[in-house]
C-alpha positions as CSV (number, residue, x, y, z in Angstrom):
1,X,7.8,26.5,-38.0
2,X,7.6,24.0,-35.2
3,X,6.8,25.0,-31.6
4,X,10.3,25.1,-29.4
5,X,8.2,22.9,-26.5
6,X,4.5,23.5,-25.5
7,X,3.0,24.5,-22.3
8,X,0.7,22.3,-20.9
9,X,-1.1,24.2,-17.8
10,X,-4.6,22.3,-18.5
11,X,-7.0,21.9,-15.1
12,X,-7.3,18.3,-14.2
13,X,-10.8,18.9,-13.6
14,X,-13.0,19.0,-15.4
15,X,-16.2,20.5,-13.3
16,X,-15.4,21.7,-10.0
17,X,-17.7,21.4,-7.0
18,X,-17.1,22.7,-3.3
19,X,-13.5,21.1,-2.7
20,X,-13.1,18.5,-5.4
21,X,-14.8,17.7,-8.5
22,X,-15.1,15.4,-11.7
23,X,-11.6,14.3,-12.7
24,X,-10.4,14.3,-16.6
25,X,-8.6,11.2,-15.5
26,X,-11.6,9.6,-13.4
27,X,-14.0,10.0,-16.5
28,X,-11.4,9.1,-18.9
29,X,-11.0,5.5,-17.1
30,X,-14.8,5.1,-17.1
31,X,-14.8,5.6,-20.5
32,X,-12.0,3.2,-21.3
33,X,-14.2,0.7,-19.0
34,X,-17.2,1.0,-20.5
35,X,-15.7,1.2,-24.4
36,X,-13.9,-2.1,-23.8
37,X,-16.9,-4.2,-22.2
38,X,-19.1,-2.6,-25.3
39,X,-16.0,-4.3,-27.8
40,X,-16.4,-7.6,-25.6
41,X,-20.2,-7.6,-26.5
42,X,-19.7,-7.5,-29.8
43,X,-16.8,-10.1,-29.7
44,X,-18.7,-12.3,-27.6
45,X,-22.4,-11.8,-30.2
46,X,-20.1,-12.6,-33.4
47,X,-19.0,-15.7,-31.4
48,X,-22.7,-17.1,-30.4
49,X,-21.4,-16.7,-27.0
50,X,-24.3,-16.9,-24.0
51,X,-26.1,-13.6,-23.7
52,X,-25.3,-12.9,-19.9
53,X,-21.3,-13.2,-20.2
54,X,-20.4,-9.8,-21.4
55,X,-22.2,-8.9,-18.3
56,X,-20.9,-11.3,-15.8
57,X,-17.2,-10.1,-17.3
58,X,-18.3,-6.5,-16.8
59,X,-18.6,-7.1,-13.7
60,X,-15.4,-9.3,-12.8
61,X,-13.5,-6.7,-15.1
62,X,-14.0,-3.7,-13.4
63,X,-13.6,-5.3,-9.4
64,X,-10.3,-7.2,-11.4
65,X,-8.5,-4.1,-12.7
66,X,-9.5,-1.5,-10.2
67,X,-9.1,-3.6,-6.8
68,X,-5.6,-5.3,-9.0
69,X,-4.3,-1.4,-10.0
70,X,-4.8,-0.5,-6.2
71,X,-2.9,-3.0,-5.0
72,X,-0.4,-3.4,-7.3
73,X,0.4,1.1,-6.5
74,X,0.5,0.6,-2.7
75,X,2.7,-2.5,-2.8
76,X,5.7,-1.5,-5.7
77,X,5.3,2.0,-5.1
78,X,4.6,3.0,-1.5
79,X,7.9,2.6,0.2
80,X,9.9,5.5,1.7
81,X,12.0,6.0,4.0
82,X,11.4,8.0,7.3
83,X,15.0,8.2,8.6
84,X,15.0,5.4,11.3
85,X,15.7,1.7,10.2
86,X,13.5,-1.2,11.0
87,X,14.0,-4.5,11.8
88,X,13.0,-8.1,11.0
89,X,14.7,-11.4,11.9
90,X,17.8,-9.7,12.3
91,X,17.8,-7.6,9.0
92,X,17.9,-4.1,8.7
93,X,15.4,-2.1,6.4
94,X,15.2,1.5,5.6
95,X,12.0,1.9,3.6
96,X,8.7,1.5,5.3
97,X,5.1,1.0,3.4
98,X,2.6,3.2,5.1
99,X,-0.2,0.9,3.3
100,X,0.9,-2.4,4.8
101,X,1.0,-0.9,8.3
102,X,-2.1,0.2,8.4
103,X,-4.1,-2.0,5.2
104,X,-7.2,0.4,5.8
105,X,-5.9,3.0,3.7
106,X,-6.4,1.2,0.7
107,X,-9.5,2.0,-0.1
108,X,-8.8,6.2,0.3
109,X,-8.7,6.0,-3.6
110,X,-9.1,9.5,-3.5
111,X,-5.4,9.8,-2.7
112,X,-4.3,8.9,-6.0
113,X,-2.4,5.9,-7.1
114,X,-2.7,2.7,-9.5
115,X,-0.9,1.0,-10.6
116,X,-1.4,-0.4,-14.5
117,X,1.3,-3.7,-13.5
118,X,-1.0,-4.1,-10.7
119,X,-4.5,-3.8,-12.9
120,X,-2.8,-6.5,-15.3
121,X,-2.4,-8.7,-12.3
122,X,-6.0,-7.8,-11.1
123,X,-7.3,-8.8,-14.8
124,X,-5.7,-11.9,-14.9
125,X,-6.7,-12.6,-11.4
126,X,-10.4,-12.1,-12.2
127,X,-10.4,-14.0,-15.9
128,X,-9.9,-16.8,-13.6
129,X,-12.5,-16.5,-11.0
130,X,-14.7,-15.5,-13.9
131,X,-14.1,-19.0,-15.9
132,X,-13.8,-20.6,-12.8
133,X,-17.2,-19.7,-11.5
134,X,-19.4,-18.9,-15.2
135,X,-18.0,-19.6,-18.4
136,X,-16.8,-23.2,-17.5
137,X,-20.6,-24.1,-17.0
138,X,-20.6,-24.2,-20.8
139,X,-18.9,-27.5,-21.8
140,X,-19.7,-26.8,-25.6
141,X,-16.7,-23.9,-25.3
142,X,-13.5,-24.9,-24.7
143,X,-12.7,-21.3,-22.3
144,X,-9.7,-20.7,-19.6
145,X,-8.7,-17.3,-18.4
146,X,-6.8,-17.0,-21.8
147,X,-9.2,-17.4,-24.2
148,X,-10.9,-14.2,-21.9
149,X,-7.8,-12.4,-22.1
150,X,-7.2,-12.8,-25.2
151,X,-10.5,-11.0,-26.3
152,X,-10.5,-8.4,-23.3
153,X,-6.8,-7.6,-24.3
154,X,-8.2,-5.7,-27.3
155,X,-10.2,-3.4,-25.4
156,X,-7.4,-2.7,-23.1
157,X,-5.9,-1.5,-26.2
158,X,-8.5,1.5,-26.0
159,X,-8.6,1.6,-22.3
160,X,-5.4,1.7,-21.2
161,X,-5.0,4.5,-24.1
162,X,-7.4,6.4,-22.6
163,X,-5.7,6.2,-19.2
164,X,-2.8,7.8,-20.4
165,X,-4.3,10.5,-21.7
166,X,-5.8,10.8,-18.6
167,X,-2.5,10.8,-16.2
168,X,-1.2,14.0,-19.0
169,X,-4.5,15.7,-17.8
170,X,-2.8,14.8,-14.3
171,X,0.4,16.1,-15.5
172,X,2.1,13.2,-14.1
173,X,4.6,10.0,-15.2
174,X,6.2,11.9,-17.5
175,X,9.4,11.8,-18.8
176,X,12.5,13.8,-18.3
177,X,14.0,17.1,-20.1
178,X,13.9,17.1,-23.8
179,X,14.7,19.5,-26.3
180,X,12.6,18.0,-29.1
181,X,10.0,20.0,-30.7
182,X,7.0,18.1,-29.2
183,X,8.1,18.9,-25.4
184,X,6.2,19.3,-22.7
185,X,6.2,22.0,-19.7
186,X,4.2,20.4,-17.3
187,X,3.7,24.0,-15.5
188,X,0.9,23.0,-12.8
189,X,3.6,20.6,-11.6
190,X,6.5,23.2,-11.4
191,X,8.2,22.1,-14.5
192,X,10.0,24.7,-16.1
193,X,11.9,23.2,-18.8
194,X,10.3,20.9,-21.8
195,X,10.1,17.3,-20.7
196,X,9.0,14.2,-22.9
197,X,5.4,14.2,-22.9
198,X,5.7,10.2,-22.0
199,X,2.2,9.6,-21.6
200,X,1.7,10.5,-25.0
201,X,4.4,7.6,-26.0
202,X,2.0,5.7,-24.0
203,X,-1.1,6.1,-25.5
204,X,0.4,5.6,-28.8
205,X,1.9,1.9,-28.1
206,X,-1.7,1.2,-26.8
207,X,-3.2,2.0,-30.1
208,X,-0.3,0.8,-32.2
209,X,-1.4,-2.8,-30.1
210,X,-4.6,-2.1,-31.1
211,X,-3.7,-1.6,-34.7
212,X,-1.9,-5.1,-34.5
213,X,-4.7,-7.3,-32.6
214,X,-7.6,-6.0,-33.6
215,X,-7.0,-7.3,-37.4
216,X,-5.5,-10.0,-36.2
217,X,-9.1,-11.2,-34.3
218,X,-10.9,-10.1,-37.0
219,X,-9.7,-11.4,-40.2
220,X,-7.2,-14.1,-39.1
221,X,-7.6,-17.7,-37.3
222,X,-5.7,-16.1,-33.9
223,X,-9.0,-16.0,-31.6
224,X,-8.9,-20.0,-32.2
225,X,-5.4,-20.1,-31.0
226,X,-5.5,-19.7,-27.3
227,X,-2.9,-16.9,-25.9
228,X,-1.5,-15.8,-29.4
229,X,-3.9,-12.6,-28.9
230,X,-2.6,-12.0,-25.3
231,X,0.9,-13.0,-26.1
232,X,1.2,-10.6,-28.8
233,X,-0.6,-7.9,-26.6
234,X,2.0,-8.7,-23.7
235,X,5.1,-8.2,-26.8
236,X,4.1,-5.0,-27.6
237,X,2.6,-3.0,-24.5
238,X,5.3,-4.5,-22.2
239,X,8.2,-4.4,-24.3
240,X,8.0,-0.9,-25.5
241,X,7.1,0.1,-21.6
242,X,10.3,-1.1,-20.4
243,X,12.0,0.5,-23.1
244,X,10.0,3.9,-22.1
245,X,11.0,3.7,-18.7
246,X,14.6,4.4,-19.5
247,X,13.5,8.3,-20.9
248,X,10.6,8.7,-17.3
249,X,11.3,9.9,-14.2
250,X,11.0,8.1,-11.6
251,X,8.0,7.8,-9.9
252,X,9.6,7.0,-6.3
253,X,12.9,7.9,-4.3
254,X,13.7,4.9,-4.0
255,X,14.2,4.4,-7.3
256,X,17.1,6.5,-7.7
257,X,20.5,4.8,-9.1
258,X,19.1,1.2,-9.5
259,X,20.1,0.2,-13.1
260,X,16.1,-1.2,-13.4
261,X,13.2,0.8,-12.1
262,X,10.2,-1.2,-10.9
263,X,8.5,-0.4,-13.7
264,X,10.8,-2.0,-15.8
265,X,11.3,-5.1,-13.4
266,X,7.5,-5.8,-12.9
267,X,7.5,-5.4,-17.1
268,X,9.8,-8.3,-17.6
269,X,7.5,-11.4,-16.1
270,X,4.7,-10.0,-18.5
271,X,7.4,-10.1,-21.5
272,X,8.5,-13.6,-20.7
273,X,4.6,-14.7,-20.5
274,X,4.1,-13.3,-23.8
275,X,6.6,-15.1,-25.8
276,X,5.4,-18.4,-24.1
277,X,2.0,-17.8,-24.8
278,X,3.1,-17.0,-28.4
279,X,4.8,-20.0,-28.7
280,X,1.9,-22.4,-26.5
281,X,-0.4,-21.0,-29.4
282,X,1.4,-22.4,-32.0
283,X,2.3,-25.9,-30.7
284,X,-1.5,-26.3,-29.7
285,X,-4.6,-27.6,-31.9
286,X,-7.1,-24.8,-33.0
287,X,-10.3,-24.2,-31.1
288,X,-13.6,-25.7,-32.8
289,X,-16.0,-23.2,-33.7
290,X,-19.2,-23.1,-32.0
291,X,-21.9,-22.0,-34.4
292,X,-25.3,-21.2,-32.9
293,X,-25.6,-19.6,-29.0
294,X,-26.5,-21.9,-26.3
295,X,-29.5,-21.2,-24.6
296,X,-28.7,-19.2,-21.2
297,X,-28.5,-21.9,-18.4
298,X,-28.5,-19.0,-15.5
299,X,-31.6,-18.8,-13.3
């Protein structure tokens, strides 16, 4: 006999100390970090690449997606109203963003908030630094931010899977009230009726992209056609997250009543770079194949 709902009252901590402590969701994205620059290294050893990249992208990955997920929270997410309109040139606002008024309180991370639109942005920000600045020192291999993306993408799979599982820890982003047999009570955030457990919907697309372009790396001729990796990545994590958004609470107030939630709105760019990368891939000539590593040119 299946469960009527289940009640999740599990302690976001993991081990406490004095006021705080280690975070499930904290250790969860440092895992996802470190499992997805480990899948690079491999990637990048089966493809003779130069031995210091996987490094140099650790570090550009990591500044990228946390500095980019940061961001991206205080800027789409951080507006509320206080009661008192403002103005600018002559137009009247009511919502005020606490982070742009005073920019400082960025980096009190401990507050909570990222943002995973924002740590795409962040990604693709840094894969272009990164070729900019490194990889394009190597004329032997024809690289652009894609061709990075299009590798890192699959260890996003994993990461941003982990993530999710790390914001149900959080009891947090998740949907609203359900009577299917898989509900969620999130009790420790005063829930009292089942609610979709969307983070678990979540994790699952993640791995259902990973499940797609993983194989597709491996066994087909898709890592030699720059952005069909990415593109089918974008498909499948940003089309089924607009679709999710319709079944989650919102995440702000002021949110409420638009037909679109910013979620869904900051999801759309990402689908409409997906099918053109899709389509770029195909209309472009594959990428030679290097066959034996380089030797290391850094000093």
């Amino acid at each position: 006999m299946l469960l009527n709902y289940i009640t999740w009252d599990v302690d976001p901590i993991l081990i406490h100390f004095g006021d705080g402590g280690i975070r499930w969701y904290g250790l969860l994205w440092a895992i996802g970090i470190y499992l997805c620059w480990k899948m690079n290294e491999k990637m990048y050893r089966r493809e003779h690449c130069p031995a210091e990249w996987p490094d140099q992208l650790f570090f550009w990955m990591v500044a990228g997606v946390i500095i980019g997920a940061r961001i991206g929270h205080c800027w789409f997410y951080e507006w509320h109203d206080y009661g008192q309109p403002w103005y600018l040139f002559g137009w009247e606002f009511h919502y005020r963003n606490p982070y742009i008024e005073n920019p400082l309180r960025l980096i009190r991370i401990w507050e909570g908030g990222l943002s995973s639109h924002g740590g795409a942005i962040g990604l693709i920000t840094a894969a272009v630094l990164l070729n900019k600045y490194k990889y394009s020192r190597y004329p032997q291999f024809q690289t652009s931010w894609i061709w990075i993306l299009d590798r890192l993408c699959i260890g996003v799979c994993v990461t941003g899977a982990l993530i999710r599982l790390g914001n149900l820890f959080n009891s947090e982003i998740y949907g609203g009230p359900t009577d299917l047999p898989w509900g969620f009570i999130f009790v420790r955030d005063g829930q009292t009726v089942p609610c979709h457990p969307t983070q678990i919907y979540e994790m699952l697309y993640c791995l259902a992209a990973l499940c797609v372009v993983g194989p597709m790396y491996l066994y087909t001729d898709a890592r030699r056609r720059e952005g069909l990796l990415l593109g089918v990545f974008f498909e499948i994590i940003f089309v089924t997250r607009f679709l999710l958004e319709f079944i989650k609470n919102d995440q702000e107030a002021f949110e409420a009543g638009h037909m679109l939630n910013m979620g869904q709105w900051l999801s759309v760019p990402f689908i409409a770079l997906g099918l053109y990368l899709i389509i770029r891939a195909y209309r472009r000539p594959l990428l030679p194949v290097v066959e034996k590593q380089p030797k290391s040119i850094e000093k």
